[in-house]
N, C-alpha and C positions, 0 to 999 in steps of 0.2 A: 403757607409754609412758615414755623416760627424759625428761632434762631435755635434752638436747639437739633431742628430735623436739619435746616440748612447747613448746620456743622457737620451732621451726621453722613447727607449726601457729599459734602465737599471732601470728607475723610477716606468716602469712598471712593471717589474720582480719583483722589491721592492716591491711593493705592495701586486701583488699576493702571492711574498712567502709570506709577513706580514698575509696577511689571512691566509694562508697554515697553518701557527704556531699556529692560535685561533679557525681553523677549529677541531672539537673534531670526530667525525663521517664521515668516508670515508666510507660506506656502501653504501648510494647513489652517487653511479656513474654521472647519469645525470644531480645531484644538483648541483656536483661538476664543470662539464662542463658545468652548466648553469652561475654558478658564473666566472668565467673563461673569458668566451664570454659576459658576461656583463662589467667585467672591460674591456676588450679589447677594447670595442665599446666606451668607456668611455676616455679613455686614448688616444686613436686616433679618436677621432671625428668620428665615424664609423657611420654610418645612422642605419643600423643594422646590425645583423650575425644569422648565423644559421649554426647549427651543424647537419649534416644530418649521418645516417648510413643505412648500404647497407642491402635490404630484397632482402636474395638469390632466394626465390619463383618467385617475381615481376620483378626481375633483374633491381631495380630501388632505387635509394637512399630517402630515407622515413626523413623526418624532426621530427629530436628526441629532441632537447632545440633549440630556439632561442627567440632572443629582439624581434620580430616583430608581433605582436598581431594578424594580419591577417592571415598569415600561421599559427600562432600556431591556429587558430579557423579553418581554412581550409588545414589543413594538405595533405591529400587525393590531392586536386588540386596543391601542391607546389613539388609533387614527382619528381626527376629527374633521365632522362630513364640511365642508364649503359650501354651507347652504344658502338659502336668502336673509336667515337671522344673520347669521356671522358678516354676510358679505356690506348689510348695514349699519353692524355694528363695527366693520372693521379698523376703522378708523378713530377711534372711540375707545376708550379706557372703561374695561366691562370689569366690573363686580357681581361673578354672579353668589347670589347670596342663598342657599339651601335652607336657610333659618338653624345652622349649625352651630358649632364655635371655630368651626374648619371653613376660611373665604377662599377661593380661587378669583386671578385677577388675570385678567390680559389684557394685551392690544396687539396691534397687527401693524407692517414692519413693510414698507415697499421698497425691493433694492431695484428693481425694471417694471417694467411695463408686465411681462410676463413669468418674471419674479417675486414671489412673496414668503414672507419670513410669519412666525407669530410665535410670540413670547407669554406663556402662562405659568404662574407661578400660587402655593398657595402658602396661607400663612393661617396663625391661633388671632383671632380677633382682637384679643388684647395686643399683639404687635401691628397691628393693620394700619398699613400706611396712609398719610391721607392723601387724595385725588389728583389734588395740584403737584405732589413730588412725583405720584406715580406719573402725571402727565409729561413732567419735565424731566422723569427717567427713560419715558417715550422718546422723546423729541432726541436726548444725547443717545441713545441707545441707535436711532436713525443713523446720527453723525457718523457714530463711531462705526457703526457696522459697513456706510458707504464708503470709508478710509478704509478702514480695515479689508474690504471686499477688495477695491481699489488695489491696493499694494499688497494684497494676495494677487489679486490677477497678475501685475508687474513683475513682481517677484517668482511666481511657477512661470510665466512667461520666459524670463528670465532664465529662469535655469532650465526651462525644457528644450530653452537654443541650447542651451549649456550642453546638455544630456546630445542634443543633436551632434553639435561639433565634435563632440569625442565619439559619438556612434560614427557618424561620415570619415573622422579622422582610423577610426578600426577598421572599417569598410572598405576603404579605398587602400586602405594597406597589404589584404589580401588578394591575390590571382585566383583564390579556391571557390568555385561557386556554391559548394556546399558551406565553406567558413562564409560569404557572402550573404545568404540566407539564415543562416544561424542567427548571425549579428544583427539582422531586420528584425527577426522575431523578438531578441531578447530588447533591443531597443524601445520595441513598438510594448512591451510589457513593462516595461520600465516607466514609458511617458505617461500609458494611459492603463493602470492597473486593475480597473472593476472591465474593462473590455475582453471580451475573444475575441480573437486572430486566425485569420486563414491566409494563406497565400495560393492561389488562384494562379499557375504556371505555364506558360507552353509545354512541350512534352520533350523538349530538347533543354530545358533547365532544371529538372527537378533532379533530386539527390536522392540514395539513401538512408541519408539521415534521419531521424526521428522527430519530424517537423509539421506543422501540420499545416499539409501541400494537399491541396485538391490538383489533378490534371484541368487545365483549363480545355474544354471541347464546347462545342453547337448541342450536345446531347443533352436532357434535361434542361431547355430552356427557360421554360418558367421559374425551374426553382432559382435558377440562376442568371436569371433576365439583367438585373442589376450587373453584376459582373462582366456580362458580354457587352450591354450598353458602354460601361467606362473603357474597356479595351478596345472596344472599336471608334467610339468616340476621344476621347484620350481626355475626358473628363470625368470629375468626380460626378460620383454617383449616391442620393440620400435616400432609403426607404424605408417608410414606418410599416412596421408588423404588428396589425392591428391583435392575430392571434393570439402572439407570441408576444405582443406588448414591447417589445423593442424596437429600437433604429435600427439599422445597419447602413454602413457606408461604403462604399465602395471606390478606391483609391486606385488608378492605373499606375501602374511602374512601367515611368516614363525614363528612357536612355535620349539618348543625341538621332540615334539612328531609326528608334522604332520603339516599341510598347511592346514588353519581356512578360508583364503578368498585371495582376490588381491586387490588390490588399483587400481582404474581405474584413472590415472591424464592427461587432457586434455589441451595441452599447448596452449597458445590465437593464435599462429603461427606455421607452419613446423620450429623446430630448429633440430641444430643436439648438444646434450649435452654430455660434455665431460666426461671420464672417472670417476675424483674425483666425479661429480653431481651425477652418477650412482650408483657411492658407496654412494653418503649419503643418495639416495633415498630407497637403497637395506638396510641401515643402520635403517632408520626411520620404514620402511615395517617390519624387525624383530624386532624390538623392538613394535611397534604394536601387532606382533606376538607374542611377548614374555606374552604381559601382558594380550591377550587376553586369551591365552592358561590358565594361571594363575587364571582367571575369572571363565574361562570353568570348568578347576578341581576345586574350590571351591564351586562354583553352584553347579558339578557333585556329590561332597561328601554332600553337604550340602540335595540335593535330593536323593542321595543315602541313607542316616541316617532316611529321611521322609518316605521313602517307605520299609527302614526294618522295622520303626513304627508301618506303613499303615500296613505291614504284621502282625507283634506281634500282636497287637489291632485287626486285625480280626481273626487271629486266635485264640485267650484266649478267644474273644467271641462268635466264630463257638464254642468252646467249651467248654462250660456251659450248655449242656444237652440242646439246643434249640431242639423244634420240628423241624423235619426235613421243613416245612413251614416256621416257622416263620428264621431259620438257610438262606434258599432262598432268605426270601425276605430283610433280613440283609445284604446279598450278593450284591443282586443287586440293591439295595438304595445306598450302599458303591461303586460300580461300577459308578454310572449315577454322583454321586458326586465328585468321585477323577477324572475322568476321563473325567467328560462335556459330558457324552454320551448320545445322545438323545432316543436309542432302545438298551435292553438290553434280550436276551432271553439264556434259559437254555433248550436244547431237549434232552433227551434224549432214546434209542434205547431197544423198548421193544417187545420183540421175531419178530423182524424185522419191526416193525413201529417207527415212529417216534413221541414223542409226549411231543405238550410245558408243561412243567411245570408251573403250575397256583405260579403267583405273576411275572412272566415273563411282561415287558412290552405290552402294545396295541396291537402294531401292530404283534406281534406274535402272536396274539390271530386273526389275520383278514388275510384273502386268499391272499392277495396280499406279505404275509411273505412268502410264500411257494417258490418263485423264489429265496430267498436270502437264505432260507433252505436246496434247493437242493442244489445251486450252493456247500455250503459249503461242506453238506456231502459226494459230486462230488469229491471234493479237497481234502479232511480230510480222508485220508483209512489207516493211522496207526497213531498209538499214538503220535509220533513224529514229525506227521506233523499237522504244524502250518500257519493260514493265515495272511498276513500285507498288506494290499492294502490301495495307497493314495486313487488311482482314480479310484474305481472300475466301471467298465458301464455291468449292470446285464438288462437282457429285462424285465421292467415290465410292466403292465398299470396304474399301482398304482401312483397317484400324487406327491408322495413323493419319490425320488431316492436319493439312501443312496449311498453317492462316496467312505465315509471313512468304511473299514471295518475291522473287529479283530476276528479271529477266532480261540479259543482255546480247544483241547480236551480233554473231562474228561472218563479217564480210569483207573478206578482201584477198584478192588471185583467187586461187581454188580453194579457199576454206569458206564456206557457206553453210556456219549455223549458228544455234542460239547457247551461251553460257546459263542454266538456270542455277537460281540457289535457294535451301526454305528451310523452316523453322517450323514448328509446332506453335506456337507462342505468337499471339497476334501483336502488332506494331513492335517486333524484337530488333528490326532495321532500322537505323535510321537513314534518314535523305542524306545525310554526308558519306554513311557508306555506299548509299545505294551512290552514290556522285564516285568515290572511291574505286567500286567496282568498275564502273563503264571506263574508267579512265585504265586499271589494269587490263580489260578485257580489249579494251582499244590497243595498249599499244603491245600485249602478247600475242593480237592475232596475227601480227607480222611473225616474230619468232615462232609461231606454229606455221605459218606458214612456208617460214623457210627452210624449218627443217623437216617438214611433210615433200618440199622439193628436193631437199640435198640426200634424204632417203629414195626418193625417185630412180634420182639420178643415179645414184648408189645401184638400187636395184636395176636401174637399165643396163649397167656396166656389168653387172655378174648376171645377166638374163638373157636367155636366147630368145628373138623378136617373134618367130615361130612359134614356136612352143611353149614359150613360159615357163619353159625350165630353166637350168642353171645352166652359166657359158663354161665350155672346156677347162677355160684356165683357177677359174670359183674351183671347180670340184678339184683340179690339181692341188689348188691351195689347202683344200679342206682336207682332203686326205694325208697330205703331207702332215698338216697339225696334227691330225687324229692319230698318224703314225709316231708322232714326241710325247702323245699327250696318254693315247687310250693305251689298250691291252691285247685289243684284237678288232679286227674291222673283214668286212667281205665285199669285195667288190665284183657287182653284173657288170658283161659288156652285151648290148642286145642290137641285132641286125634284122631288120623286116626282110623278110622270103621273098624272093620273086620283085624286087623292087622297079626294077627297071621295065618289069613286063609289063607293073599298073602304069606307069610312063608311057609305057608305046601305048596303052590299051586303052587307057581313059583321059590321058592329056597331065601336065606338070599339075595342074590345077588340083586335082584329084588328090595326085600324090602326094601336094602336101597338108592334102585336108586328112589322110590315111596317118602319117607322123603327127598331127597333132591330135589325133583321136587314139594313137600308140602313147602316146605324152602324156595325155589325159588320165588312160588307164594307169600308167604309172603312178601320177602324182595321186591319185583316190587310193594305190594299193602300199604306201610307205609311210613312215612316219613324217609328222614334224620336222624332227630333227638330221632325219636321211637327206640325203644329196641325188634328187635326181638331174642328170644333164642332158644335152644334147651332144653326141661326140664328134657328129659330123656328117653331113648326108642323111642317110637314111638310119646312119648309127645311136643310140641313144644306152645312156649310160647310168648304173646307182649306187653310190655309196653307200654301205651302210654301218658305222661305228658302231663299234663293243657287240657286236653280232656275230654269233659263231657262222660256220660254214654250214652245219644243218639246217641253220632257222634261215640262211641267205640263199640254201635250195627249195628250201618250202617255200622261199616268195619268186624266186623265178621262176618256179615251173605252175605258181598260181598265175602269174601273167603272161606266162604262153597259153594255159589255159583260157585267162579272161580275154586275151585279144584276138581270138581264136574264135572265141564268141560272140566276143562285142562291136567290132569293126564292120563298119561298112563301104566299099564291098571288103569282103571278108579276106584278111591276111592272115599270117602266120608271122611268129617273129623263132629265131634262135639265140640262144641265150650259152655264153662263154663267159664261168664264172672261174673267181681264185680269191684268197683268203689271206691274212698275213697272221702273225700270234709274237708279242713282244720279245719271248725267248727265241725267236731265231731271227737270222742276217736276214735285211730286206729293203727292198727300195720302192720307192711308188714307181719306178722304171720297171721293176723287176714284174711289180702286183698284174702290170698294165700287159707286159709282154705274157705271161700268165693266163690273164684275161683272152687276149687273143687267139693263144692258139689251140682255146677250150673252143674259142668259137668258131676257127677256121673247123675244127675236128666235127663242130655240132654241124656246120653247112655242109662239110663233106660226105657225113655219115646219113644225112635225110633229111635235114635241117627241120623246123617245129617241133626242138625241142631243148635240150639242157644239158652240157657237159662242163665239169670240172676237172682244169687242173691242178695239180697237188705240185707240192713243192719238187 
């Protein structure tokens, strides 16, 4: 090298360090070696240069910066194969010479073991440098590139904590699982830009936001063999895809408590990354995990607090003396609402049947519930057994097939049956509601309970123990209202024939099997809303509101008729009927004294049969 080239190299040196000194950012590697080989080409009259680096898949050096516009737009066509010539010459300062006036020159560039660089450049012969500067541009080209690599590594290291501390410090700022996950993805794009990203979820984290969340399940194992390995192991995961030419990695998101999901990151190439990259990837994954965990317990107490509410609030108003009805259908309004449940049914288990309770949704009221009935009471044979199914597949023919199902048992005093609840839509429940449920259906089956007894007891008090009719003093009551309330009312008074004879004739026994099969016929021939009673002995009684006195003779003389017929041994009853109408003076004293002595006049005159008095 004379003293004129040796000026010319030192000029250049000068130069490049001078930018060295005002370059601020050594993050970009490639910018740096673009700048690099731009001066060079500049300095020595170069035609162009190109920095090529070795892709160990291809076994071909791939053009990563260069001056030349056409290979940088056809990259792919400019690759050069790593064969056995090059791998000899690598080391070596090549002139290859085509017998042109155009020389191409290279040499080859070790930054690792399984790193490699190569610099070709070409030039007009009349500038061709001579062998020994190109060798000694070799040798600094080395230096500078393994400094330069150097303090690019430091420095993206550097600031990709940098990038971390501000992602963990946004992350852990948030309570929202959905903002929580948002800020993993933008981060994990921000560190590692040529990658895709999955996040690989349990089914109790994922949002819907527009994020790209795989459900984490056992389904499709192979393809997702990697992802299961890291979350069950709670280690990273590395696999090359020989097909598909890439890595992928797989990162579990790790919390304090447990393993929430995995980061699925798909490298653009098979690389092999070193240990530190491992760790910061392993570093990034638990910190993900850290804040999402933090998400999870604050949503978890924050639903937890809602559904001791949800409890208070129905139980304070299960008990407030609701009818045991309206206490149901309270229930199960509060079920279809907290819950999003589309069928809601209550059965329960009476001297061996099954039977819905009315306010129970539709379809438990239609044949085609009965498949999703048995299945349960199949499943359910002690109190402690509980159903959760995402996907259930039950045979029915019914159109509608329920996947989500919730089965909880009510045992306790005399309530003996199952709470069911379903969805269309498979896995629509979750295990906190289905935990939700049993804890409301636990503690309303007391309030059903007690006021399924305090209606009993209700009904015992206005019920006569004989007959299951209403007691004297019920129908006094009722009528009296009927008289402030209605318009007109007609009251039967009915006396069985010959009562005393079936006493002598067949024993007490008899006779009060004869009144409850008189009883009987009544309550099958009245409405609903009529008052049949017992008045006393063998006397038996019916009220009937807003009933004129014709339509209250066409039913007494249908029930001398039917018990005429239907009794055995065979009775007769007579029937002393009277009527009241709001326009005139009246008393239930008055109705009753009325009633009587239709019926003293029915016994007198032949009795089996019907006589009214008029006012």
């Amino acid at each position: 090298m004379n003293v004129q080239e040796r000026d010319q190299y030192a000029m250049f040196k000068q130069k490049f360090f001078d930018w060295f000194l005002t370059e601020e950012d050594f993050t970009d590697l490639p910018r740096i070696i673009q700048a690099l080989i731009t001066l060079l080409q500049k300095e020595f009259h170069l035609l162009d240069v190109t920095f090529y680096v070795l892709n160990p898949f291809k076994h071909a050096f791939e053009p990563e910066v260069t001056t030349n516009h056409i290979i940088e737009q056809q990259r792919e066509k400019y690759m050069i194969p790593f064969d056995e010539q090059l791998k000899q010459q690598f080391d070596d300062v090549v002139v290859i010479d085509d017998e042109s006036e155009i020389k191409t020159v290279q040499f080859g560039i070790h930054f690792s073991e399984d790193s490699l660089g190569l610099v070709r450049f070409q030039l007009h012969v009349r500038d061709m440098i001579p062998r020994s500067l190109i060798k000694q541009m070799r040798q600094d080209f080395l230096k500078v590139f393994a400094r330069i690599r150097k303090v690019s590594e430091v420095l993206s290291e550097e600031k990709r904590y940098e990038q971390l501390h501000r992602a963990a410090t946004k992350i852990h700022a948030s309570m929202n699982i959905g903002d929580v996950l948002e800020e993993i993805v933008k981060t994990l794009k921000e560190v590692y830009p040529a990658f895709t990203f999955h996040l690989f979820l349990s089914y109790d984290s994922t949002t819907d936001r527009d994020l790209p969340i795989k459900l984490l399940t056992f389904e499709n194992e192979d393809e997702h063999m990697g992802a299961m390995q890291a979350y069950v192991t709670g280690q990273i995961q590395l696999h090359d895809s020989l097909v598909y030419k890439k890595s992928v990695i797989y990162a579990p998101i790790k919390g304090a408590q447990g393993i929430y999901g995995v980061i699925e990151m798909i490298a653009p190439t098979i690389m092999e990354l070193p240990e530190r990259e491992m760790r910061f990837i392993s570093l990034l994954a638990n910190t993900a995990g850290s804040a999402l965990e933090n998400a999870k317990l604050y949503e978890q107490s924050k639903r937890l607090i809602a559904d001791l509410q949800l409890i208070n609030e129905t139980i304070h108003h299960l008990n407030t003396n609701l009818r045991f009805q309206d206490a149901l259908q309270f229930m199960i309004e509060k079920i279809k609402t907290s819950f999003d449940a589309e069928e809601v049914g209550f059965i329960i288990l009476q001297e061996k049947e099954r039977k819905v309770l009315p306010g129970s949704t539709a379809f438990f009221q239609s044949r085609e519930a009965k498949a999703y009935v048995d299945f349960v009471f199949h499943r359910i044979q002690h109190p402690r057994d509980n159903l959760f199914l995402g996907d259930v597949k039950i045979h029915s023919d019914h159109a509608k097939r329920f996947r989500s199902l919730m089965a909880v048992p009510m045992m306790r005093g005399m309530m003996k049956g199952v709470a069911i609840v379903l969805h269309q839509e498979a896995y629509h429940f979750s295990f906190d509601m289905f935990k939700l449920l049993q804890s409301l259906i636990h503690h309303s089956t007391l309030a059903f309970t007690n006021a399924a007894l305090r209606e009993e007891l209700e009904r015992m008090v206005i019920t006569d123990r004989l007959t299951n009719l209403y007691a004297r003093h019920y129908l006094d009551e009722r009528i009296q209202r009927s008289m402030e309330e209605d318009g007109l009312g007609t009251f039967i008074l009915i006396d069985i024939d010959n009562f005393k004879k079936i006493n002598d004739t067949y024993g007490h026994q008899v006779g009060d099997e004869i009144i409850i099969q008189v009883a009987n016929i009544i309550k099958a021939n009245i409405r609903q809303n009529d008052i049949g009673a017992r008045w006393g002995g063998e006397e038996l009684a019916i009220y009937l509101p807003k009933v004129s006195i014709n339509a209250g003779l066409s039913i007494a003389n249908r029930l001398v008729q039917k018990v005429r017929e239907l009794t055995n041994p065979p009775v007769t009853i007579s029937c002393g009927v009277s009527y009241w109408k709001k326009n005139r003076a009246d008393s239930v004293k008055e109705l009753f004294n009325r009633a009587d002595e239709a019926l003293y006049t029915a016994k007198r005159t032949g009795k089996n049969r019907v006589v009214v008095q008029e006012y």
